[in-house]
C-alpha positions as CSV (number, residue, x, y, z in Angstrom):
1,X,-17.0,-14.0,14.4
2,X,-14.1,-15.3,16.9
3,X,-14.6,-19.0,15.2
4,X,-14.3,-17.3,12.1
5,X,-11.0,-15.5,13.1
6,X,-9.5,-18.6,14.1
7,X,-10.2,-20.5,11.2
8,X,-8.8,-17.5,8.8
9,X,-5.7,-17.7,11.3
10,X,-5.5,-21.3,11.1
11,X,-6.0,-21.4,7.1
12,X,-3.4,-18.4,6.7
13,X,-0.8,-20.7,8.8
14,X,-1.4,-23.9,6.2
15,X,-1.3,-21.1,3.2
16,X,2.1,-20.2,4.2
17,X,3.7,-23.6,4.4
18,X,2.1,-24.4,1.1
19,X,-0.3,-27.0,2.7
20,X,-3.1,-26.4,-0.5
21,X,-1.3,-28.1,-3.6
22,X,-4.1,-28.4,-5.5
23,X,-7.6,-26.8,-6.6
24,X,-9.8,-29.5,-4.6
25,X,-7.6,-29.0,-1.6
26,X,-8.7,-25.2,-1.7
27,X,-12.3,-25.9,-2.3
28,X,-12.6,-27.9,0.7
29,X,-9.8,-27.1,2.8
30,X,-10.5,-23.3,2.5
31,X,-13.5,-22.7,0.7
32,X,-16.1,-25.4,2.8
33,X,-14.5,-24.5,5.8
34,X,-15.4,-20.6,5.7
35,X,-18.4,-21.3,4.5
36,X,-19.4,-23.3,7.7
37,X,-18.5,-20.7,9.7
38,X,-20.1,-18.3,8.0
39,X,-23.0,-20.3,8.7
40,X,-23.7,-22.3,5.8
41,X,-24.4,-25.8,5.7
42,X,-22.3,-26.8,3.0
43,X,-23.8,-30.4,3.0
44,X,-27.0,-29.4,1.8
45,X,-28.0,-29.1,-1.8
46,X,-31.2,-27.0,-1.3
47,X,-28.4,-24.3,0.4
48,X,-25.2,-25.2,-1.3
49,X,-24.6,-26.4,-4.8
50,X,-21.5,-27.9,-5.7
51,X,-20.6,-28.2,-9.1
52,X,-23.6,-25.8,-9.8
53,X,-24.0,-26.0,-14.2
54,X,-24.3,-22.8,-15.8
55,X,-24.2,-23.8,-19.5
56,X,-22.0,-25.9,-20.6
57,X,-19.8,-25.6,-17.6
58,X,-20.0,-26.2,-14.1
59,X,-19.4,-23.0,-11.1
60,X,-17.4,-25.1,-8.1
61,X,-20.6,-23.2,-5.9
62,X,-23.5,-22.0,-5.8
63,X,-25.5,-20.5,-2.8
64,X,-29.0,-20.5,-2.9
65,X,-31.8,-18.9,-1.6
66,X,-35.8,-19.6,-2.4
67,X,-37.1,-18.5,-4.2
68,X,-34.3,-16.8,-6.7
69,X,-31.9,-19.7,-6.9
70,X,-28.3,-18.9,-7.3
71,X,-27.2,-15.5,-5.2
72,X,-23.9,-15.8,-5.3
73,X,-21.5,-18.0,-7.7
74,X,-17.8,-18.7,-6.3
75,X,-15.0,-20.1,-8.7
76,X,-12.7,-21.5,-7.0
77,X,-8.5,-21.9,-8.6
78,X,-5.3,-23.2,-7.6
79,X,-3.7,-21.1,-5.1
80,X,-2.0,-18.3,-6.9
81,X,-3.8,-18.9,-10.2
82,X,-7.2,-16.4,-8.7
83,X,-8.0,-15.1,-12.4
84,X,-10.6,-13.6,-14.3
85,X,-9.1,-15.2,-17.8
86,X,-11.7,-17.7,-19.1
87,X,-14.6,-16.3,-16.8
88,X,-16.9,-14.8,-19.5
89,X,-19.6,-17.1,-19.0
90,X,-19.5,-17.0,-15.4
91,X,-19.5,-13.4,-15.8
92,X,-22.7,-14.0,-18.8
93,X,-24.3,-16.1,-16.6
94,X,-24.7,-13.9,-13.5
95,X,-25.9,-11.1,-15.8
96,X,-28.5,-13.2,-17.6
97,X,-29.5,-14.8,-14.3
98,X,-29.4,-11.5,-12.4
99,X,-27.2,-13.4,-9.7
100,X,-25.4,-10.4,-8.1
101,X,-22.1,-11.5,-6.8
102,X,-19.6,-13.4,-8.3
103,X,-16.6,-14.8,-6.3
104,X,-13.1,-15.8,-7.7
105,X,-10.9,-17.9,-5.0
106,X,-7.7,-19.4,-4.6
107,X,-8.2,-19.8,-1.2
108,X,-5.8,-17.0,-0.5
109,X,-7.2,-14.2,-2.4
110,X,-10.9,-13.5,-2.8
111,X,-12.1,-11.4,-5.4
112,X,-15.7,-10.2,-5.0
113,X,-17.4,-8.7,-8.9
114,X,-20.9,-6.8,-9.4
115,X,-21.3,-8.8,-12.5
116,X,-24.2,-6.4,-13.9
117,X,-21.2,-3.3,-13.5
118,X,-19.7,-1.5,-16.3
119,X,-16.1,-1.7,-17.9
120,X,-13.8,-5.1,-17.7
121,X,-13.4,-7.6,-15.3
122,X,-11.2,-5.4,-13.0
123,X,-13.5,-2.8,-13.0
124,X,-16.4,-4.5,-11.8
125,X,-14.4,-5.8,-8.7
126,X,-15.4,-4.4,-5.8
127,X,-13.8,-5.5,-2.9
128,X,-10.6,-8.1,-2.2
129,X,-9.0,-9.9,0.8
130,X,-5.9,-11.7,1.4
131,X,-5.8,-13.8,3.8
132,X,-2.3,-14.3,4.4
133,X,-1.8,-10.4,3.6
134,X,-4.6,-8.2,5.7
135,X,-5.6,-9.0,9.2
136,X,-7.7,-11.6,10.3
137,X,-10.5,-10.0,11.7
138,X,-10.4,-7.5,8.7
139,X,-11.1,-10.7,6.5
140,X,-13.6,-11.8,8.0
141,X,-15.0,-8.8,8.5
142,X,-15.6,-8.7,4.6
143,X,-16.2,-12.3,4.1
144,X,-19.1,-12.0,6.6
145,X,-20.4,-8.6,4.6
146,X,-21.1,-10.7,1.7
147,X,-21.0,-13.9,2.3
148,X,-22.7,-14.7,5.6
149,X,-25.5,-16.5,5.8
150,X,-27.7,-14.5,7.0
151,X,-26.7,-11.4,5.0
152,X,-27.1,-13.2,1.9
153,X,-30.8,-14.4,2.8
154,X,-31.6,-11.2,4.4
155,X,-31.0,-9.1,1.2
156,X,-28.3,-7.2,3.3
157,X,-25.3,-8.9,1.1
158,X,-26.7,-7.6,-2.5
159,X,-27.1,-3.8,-0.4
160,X,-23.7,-4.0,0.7
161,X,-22.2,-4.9,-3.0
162,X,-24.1,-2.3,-4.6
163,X,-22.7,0.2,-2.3
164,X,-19.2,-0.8,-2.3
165,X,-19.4,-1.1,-6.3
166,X,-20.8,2.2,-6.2
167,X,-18.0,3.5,-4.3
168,X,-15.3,2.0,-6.0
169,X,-16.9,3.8,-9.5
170,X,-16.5,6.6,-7.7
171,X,-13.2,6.4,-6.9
172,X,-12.0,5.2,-10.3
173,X,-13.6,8.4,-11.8
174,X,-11.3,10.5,-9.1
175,X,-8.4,8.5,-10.0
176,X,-9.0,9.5,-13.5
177,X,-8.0,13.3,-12.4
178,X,-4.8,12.9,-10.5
179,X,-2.6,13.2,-13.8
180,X,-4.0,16.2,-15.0
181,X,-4.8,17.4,-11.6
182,X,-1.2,16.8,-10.0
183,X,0.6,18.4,-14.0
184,X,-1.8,21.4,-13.2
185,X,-0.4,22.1,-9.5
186,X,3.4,21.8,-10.5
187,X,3.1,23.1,-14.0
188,X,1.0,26.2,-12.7
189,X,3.2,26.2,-9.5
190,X,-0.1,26.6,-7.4
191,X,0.5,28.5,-4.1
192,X,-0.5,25.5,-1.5
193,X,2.7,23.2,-3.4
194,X,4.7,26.6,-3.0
195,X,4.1,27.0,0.6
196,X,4.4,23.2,1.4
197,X,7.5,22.3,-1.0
198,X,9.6,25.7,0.9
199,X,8.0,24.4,4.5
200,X,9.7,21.0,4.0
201,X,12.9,22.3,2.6
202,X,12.9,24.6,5.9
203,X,12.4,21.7,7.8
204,X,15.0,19.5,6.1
205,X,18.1,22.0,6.2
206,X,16.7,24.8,8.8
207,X,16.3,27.1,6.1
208,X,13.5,28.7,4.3
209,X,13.9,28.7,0.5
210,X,12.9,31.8,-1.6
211,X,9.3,31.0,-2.9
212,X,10.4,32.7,-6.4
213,X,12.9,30.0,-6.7
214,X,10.1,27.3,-5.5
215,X,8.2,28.2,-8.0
216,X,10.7,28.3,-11.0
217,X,12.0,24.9,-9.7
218,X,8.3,23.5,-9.8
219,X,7.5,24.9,-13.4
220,X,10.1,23.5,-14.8
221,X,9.9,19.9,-13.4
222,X,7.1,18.9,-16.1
223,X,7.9,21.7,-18.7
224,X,8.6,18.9,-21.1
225,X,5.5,16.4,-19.9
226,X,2.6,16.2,-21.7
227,X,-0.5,15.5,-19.1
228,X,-2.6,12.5,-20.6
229,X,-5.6,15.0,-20.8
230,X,-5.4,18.7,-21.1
231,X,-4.9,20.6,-17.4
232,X,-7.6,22.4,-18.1
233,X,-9.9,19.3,-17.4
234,X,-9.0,19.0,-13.9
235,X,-10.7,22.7,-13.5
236,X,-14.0,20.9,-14.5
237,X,-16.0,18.3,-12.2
238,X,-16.5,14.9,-14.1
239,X,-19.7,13.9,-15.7
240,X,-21.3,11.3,-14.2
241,X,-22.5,10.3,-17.5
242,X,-18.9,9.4,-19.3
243,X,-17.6,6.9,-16.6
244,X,-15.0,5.3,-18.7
245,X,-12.1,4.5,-16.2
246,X,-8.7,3.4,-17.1
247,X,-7.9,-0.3,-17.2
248,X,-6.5,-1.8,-13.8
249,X,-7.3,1.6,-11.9
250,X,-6.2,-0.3,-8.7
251,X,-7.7,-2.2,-5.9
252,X,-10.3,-0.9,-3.2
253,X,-10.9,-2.0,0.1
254,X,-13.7,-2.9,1.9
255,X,-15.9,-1.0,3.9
256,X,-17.0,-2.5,7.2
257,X,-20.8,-1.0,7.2
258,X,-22.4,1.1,4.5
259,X,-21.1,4.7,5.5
260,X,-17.6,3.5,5.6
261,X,-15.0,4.9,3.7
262,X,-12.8,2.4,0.9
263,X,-9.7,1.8,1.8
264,X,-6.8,4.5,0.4
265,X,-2.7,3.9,-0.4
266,X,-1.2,5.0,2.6
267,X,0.3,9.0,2.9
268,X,3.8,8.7,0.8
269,X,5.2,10.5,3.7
270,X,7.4,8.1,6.5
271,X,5.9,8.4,10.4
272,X,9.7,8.1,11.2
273,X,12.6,8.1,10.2
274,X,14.2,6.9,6.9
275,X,16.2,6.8,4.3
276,X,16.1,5.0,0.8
277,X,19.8,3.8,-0.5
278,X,20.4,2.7,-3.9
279,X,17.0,1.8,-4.6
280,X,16.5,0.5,-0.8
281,X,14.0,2.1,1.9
282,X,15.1,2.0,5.6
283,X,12.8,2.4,8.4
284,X,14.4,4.1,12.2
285,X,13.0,4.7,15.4
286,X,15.6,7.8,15.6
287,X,17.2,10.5,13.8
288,X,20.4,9.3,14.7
289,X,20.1,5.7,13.1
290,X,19.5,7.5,10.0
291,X,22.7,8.8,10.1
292,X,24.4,5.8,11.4
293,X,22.5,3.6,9.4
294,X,23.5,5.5,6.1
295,X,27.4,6.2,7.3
296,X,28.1,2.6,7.9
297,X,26.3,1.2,4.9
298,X,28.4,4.1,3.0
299,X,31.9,3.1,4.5
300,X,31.1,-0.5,3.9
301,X,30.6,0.4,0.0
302,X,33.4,2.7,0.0
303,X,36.4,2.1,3.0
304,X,38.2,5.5,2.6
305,X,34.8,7.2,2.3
306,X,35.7,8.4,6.0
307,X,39.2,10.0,5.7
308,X,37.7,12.5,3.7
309,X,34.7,13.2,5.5
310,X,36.2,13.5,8.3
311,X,37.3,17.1,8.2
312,X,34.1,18.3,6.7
313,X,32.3,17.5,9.5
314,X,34.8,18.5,12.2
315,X,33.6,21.1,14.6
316,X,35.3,24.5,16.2
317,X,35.5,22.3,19.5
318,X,35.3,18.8,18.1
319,X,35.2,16.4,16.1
320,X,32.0,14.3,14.7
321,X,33.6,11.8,13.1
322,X,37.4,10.1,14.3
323,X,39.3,7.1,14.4
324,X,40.1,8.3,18.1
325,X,37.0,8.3,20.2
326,X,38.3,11.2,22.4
327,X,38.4,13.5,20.0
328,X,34.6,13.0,19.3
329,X,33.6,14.6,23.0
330,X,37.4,15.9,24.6
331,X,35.1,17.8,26.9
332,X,32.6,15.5,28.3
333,X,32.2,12.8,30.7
334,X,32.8,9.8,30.3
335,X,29.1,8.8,30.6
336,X,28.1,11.3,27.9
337,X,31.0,9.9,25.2
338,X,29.2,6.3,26.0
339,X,25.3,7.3,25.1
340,X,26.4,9.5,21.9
341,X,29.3,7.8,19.8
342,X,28.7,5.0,17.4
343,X,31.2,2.8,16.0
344,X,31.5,2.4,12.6
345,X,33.2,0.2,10.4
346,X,37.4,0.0,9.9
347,X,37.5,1.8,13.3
348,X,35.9,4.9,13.3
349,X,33.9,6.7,15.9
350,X,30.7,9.0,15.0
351,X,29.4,11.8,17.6
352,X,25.4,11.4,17.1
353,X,24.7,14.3,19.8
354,X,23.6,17.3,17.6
355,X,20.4,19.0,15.9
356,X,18.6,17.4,13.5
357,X,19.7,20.5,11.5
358,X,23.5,19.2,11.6
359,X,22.7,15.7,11.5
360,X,20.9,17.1,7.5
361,X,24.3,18.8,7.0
362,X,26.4,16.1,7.8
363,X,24.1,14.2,5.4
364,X,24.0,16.1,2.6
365,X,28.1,16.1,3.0
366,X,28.2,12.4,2.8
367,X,26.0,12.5,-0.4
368,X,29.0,14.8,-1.6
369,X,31.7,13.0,-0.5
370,X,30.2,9.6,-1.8
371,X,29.4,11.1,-5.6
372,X,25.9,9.9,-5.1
373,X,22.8,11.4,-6.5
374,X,19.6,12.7,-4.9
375,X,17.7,9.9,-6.8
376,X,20.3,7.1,-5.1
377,X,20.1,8.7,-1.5
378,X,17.5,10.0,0.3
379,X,16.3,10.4,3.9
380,X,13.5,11.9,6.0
381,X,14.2,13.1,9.5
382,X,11.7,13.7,12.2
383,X,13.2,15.6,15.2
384,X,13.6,11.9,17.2
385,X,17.2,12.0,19.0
């Protein structure tokens, strides 16, 4: 597997300076390459096919196994041009043939299909890996799974693909749900949403909405959106009979062994700090660079943003944000003013030691003062000083 790593490194390193300019380069730059390691000998007919003739067309490989012939057919395309358009006779083949993994290649992207599956192309796809994009050893992880020589003459390969294709089914039919599912719990203004919209207002601003108001705010957001299906269906489980998912329902991972869970999207919700301006997300380490970050992008845009600010975030005993860096800490040492005030741009000092309550006020002020929207400006604190 380490071999196998390397070689993924070393063929992710060429893919990036655009060393593969043509489809042959791929085919044996990338595609013979991987296969050695994964313990093919490409040089031999009896194992690997080149050129393999289905039809009136020729498959760039074939991998073979007595006595069933052709196990697994890999196309192999220009890098960026990995495509299903054009395939239906691969596709017819592998059905007819009952050869039960087809491969599409650019030598960047590899697409593995359960030919004999149901719906379009996409659909029958049941696994992909970038190699410039995903980790190393996660690629090789999945070319090995189906690929590797000894899976495929094991059996173990055609196993694994079923699974995963099974899985991936499965996960298109759940998909099918979330419209109606997600229009049911706003529409309805279900008590979980209730409870965890107020519990992240509370923890935005410090204080705890009304759930009465929750829930009128919630009812109303779709109370002019039609759901795709009627609500009601989401109330129902889905027949496993009427699998008819929607075209391009998204990519799955892999799975590294049979029990393993496909991949997900990642939780919408930041693990730190951040802030999304004017169409831009921002990542932090801190609470405070949110609100630095978002101040000095703001005074850039806007130079007299901070003269009026200024007094609506002045303090009984201070002030948070001055031209004069005394006034941001009069009190304090001179060791404190140095590890909590920032300097902004045109001169101006911001005090960055308070709550993560204030630092949402002083926020929500600049939104104010700025004329900007909720939909321009955003942010998500964690409690990080």
């Amino acid at each position: 597997m380490d071999d196998l790593i390397a070689a993924i490194v070393d063929v992710r390193d060429k893919l990036r300076r655009g060393a593969y300019s043509n489809e042959d380069q791929v085919s044996r730059g990338v595609v013979m390459r991987l296969l050695q390691q994964l313990g093919w000998d490409v040089y031999d007919p009896i194992r690997v096919s080149a050129e393999f003739r289905i039809g009136s067309r020729k498959v760039d490989y074939a991998l073979l196994h007595d006595p069933f012939g052709a196990v697994v057919l890999i196309e192999v395309k220009d890098v960026g041009k990995a495509s299903t358009s054009g395939e239906d006779q691969l596709f017819d083949y592998c059905l007819k043939q009952g050869v039960p993994v087809a491969v599409l290649t650019d030598g960047r992207t590899w697409n593995f299909y359960w030919p004999a599956g149901r719906g379009n192309y996409a659909q029958r796809r049941f696994a992909v890996s970038d190699l410039v994009d995903h980790e190393a050893s996660e690629c090789a992880s999945v070319l090995n799974r189906y690929l590797a020589f000894n899976a495929v003459t094991s059996g173990q390969f055609e196993e694994a693909a079923r699974h995963d294709y099974a899985a991936y089914q499965q996960q298109i039919v759940a998909k099918q749900q979330f419209a109606p599912v997600w229009h049911a719990l706003i529409r309805e203004a279900d008590p979980r949403v209730v409870r965890l919209f107020a519990d992240e207002v509370e923890r935005c601003c410090g204080i705890r909405p009304d759930e009465e108001r929750v829930r009128s705010f919630l009812s109303k957001q779709f109370a002019h959106a039609a759901p795709p299906e009627s609500a009601a269906r989401a109330r129902r489980s889905p027949s496993r009979s009427t699998l008819t998912p929607a075209q391009g329902a998204g990519q799955v991972g892999t799975a590294k062994n049979p029990g393993a869970k496909a991949q997900t999207p990642l939780d919408p919700r930041p693990e730190s700090p951040s802030f999304t301006l004017f169409g831009r997300e921002f990542s932090c380490q801190r609470d405070k660079d949110v609100l630095v970050g978002v101040l000095t992008a703001l005074g850039k845009r806007d130079p007299g943003l901070y003269a009026r600010l200024a007094p609506l975030l002045a303090g009984r005993k201070r002030s948070f944000l001055s031209r004069d860096r005394k006034q941001i800490y009069p009190q304090d040492s001179a060791a404190a003013v140095l590890r909590s005030v920032e300097k902004l741009p045109g001169g101006w000092w911001l005090g960055t030691h308070s709550s993560t309550r204030t630092k949402n006020d002083q926020l929500r002020r600049a939104r104010e003062v700025a004329g900007l929207t909720a939909g321009q400006f955003t942010w998500q604190m964690k409690g990080k000083t």
